[in-house]
mmCIF file of the C-alpha atoms, coordinates in Angstrom:
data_MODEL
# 
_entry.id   MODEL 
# 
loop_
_atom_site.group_PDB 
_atom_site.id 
_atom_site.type_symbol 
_atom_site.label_atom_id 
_atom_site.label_alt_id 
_atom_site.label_comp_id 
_atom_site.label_asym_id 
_atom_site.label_entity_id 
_atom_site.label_seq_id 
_atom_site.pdbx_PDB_ins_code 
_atom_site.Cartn_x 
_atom_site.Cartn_y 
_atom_site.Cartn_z 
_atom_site.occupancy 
_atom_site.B_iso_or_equiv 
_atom_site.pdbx_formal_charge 
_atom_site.auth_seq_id 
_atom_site.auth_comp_id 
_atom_site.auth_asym_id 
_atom_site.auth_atom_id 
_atom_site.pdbx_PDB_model_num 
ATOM 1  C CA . UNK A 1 1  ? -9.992  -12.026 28.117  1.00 0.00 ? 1  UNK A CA 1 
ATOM 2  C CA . UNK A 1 2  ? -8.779  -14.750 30.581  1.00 0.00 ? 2  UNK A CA 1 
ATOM 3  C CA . UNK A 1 3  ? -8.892  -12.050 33.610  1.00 0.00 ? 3  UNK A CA 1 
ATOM 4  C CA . UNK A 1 4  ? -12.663 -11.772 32.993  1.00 0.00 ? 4  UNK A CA 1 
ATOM 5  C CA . UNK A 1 5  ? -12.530 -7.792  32.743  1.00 0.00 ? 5  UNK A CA 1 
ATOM 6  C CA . UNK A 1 6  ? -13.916 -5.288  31.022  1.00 0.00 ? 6  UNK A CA 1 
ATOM 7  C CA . UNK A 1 7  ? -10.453 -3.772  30.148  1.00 0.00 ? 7  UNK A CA 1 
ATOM 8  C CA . UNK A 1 8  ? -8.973  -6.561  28.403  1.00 0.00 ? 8  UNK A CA 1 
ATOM 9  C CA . UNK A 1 9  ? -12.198 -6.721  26.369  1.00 0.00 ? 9  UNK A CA 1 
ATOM 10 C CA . UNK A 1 10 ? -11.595 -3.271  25.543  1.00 0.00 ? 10 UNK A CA 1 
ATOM 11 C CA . UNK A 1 11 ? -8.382  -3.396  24.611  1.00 0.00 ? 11 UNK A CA 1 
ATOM 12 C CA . UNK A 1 12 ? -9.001  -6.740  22.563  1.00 0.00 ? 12 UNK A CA 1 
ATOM 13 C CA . UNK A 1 13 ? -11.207 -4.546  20.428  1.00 0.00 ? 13 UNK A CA 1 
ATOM 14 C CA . UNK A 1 14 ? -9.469  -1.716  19.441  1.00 0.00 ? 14 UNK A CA 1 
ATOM 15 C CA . UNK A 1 15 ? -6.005  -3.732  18.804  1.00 0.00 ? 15 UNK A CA 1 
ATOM 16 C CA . UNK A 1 16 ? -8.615  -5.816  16.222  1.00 0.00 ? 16 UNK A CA 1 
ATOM 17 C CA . UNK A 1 17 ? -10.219 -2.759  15.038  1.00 0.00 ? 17 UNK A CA 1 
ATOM 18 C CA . UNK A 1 18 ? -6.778  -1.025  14.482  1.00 0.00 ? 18 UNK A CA 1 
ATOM 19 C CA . UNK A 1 19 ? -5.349  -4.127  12.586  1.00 0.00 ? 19 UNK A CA 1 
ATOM 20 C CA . UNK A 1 20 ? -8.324  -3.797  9.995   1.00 0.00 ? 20 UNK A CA 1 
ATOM 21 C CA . UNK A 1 21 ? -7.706  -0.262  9.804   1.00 0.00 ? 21 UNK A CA 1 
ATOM 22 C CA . UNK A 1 22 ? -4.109  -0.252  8.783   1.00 0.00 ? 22 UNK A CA 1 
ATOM 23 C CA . UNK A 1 23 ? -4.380  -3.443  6.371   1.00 0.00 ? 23 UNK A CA 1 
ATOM 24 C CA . UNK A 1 24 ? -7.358  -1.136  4.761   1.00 0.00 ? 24 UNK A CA 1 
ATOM 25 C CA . UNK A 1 25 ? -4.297  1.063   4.012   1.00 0.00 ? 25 UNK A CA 1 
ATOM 26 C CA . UNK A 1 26 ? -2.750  -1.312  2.465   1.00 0.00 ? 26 UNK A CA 1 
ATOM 27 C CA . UNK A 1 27 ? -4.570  -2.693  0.369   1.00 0.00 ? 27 UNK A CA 1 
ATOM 28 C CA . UNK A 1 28 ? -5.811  0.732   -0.770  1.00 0.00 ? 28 UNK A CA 1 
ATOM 29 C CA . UNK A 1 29 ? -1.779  1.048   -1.561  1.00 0.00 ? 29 UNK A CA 1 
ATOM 30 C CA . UNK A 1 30 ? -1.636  -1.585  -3.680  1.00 0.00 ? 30 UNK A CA 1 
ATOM 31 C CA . UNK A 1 31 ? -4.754  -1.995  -5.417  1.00 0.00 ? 31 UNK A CA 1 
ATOM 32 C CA . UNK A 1 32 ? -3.580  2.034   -7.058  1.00 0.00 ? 32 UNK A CA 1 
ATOM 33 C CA . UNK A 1 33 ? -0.428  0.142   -8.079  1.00 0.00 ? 33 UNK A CA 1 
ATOM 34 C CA . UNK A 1 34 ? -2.696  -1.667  -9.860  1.00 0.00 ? 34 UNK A CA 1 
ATOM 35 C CA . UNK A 1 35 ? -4.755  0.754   -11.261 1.00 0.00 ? 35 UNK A CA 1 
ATOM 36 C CA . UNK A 1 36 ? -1.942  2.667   -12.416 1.00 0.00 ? 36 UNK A CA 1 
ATOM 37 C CA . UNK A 1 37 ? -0.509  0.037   -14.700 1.00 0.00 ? 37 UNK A CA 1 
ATOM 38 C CA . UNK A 1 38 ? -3.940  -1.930  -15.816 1.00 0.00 ? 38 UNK A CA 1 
ATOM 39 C CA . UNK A 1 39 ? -2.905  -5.212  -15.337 1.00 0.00 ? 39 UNK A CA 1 
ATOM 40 C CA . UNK A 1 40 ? -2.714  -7.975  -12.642 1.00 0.00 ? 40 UNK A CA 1 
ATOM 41 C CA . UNK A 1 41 ? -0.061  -9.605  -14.557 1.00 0.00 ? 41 UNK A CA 1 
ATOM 42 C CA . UNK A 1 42 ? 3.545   -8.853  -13.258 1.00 0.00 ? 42 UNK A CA 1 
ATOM 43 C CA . UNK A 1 43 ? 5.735   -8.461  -16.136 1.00 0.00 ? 43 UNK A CA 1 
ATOM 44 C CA . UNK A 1 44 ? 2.684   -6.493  -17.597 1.00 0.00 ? 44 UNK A CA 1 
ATOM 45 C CA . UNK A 1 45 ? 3.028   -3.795  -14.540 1.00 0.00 ? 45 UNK A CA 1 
ATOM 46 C CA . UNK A 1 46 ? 6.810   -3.875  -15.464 1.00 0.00 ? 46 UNK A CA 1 
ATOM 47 C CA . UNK A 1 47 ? 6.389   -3.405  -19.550 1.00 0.00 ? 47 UNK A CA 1 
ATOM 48 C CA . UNK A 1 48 ? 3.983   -0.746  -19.208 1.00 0.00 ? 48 UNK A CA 1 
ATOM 49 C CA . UNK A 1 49 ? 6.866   1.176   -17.190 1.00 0.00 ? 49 UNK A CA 1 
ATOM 50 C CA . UNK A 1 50 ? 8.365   1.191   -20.933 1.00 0.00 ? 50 UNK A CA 1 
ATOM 51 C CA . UNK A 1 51 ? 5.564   3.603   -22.879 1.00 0.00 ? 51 UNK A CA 1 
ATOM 52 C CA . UNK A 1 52 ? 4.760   6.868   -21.971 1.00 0.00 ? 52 UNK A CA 1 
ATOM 53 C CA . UNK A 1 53 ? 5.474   10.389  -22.883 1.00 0.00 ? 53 UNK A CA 1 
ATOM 54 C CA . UNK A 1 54 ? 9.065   9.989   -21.053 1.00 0.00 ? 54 UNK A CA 1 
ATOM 55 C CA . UNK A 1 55 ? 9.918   6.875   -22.270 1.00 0.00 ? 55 UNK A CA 1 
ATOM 56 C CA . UNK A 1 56 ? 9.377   8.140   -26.033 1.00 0.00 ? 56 UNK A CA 1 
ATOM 57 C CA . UNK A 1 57 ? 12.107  11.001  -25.521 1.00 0.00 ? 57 UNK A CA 1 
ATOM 58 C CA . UNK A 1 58 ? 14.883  8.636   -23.827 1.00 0.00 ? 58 UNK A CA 1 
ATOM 59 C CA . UNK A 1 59 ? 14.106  9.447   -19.909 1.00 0.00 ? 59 UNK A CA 1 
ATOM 60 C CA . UNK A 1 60 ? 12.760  6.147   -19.072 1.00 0.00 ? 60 UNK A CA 1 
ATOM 61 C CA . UNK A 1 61 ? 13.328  6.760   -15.053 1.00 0.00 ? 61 UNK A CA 1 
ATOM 62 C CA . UNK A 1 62 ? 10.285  9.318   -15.118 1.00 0.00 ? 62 UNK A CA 1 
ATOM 63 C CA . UNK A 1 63 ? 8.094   6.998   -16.658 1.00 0.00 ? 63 UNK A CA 1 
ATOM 64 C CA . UNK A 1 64 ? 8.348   4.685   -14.559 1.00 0.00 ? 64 UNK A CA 1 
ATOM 65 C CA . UNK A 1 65 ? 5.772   3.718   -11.431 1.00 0.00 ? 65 UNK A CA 1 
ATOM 66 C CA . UNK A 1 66 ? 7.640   5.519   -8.700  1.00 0.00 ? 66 UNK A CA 1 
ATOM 67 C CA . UNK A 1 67 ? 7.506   9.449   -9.543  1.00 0.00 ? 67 UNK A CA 1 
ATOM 68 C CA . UNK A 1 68 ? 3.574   9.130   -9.604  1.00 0.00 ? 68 UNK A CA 1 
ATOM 69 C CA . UNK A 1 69 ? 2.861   6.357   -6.701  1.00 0.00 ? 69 UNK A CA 1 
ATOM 70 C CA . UNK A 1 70 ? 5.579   7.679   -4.270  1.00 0.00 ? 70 UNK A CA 1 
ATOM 71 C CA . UNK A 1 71 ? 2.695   9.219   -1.978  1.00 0.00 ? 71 UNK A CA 1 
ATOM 72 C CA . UNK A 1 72 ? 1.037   5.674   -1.685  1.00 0.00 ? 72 UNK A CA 1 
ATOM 73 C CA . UNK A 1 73 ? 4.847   4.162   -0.858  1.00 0.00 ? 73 UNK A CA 1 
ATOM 74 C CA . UNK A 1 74 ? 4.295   6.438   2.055   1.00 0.00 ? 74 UNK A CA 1 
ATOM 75 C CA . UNK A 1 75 ? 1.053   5.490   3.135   1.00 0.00 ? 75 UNK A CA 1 
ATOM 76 C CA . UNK A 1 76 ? 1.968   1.917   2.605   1.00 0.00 ? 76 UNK A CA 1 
ATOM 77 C CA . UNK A 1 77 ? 4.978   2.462   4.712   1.00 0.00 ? 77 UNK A CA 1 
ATOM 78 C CA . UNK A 1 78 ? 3.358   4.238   7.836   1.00 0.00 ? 78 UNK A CA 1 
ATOM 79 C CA . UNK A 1 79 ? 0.900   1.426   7.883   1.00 0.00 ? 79 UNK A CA 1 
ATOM 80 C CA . UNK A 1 80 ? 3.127   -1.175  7.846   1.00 0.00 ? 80 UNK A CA 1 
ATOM 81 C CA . UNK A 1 81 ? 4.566   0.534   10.543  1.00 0.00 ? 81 UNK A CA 1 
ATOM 82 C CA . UNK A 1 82 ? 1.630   1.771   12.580  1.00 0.00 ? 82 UNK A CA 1 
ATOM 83 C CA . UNK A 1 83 ? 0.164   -2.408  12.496  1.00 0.00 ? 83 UNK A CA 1 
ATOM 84 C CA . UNK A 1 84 ? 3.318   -4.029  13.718  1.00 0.00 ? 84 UNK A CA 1 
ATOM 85 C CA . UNK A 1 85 ? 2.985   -0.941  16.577  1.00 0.00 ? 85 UNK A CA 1 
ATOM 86 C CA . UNK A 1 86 ? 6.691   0.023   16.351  1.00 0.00 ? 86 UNK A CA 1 
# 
């Protein structure tokens, strides 16, 4: 901005615009962790990882979060990746 050009005004914008775009990714991420387990509360997320149809027959690692959300661990993890430009 401090050169007084066009380019730099340019490029101001779309390292904004892709900042917001990647924490919309995020948050999108997280909010369907939150979806998925119907609470805000913490150590409700983490008890409602002990009922389900998994959990009744003695596999408790399939009901738990991770089998179901692993596709939004990815998109979490490519933006995370994509915003600090690495």
């Amino acid at each position: 901005w401090a050169s007084n050009s066009k380019y730099a005004f340019i490029g101001a914008m779309r390292a904004a615009a892709q900042m917001v775009s990647y924490e919309i990714a995020m948050g999108f991420a997280l909010v369907t962790v939150l979806m998925v387990s119907g609470s805000l509360n913490l150590s409700h997320i983490v008890n409602a990882q002990n009922t389900g149809y998994f959990a009744n027959m003695g596999l408790n690692l399939l009901s738990w979060n991770w089998l179901p959300l692993l596709p939004m661990f990815g998109v979490y993890f490519i933006s995370g990746v994509a915003e600090t430009n690495r």
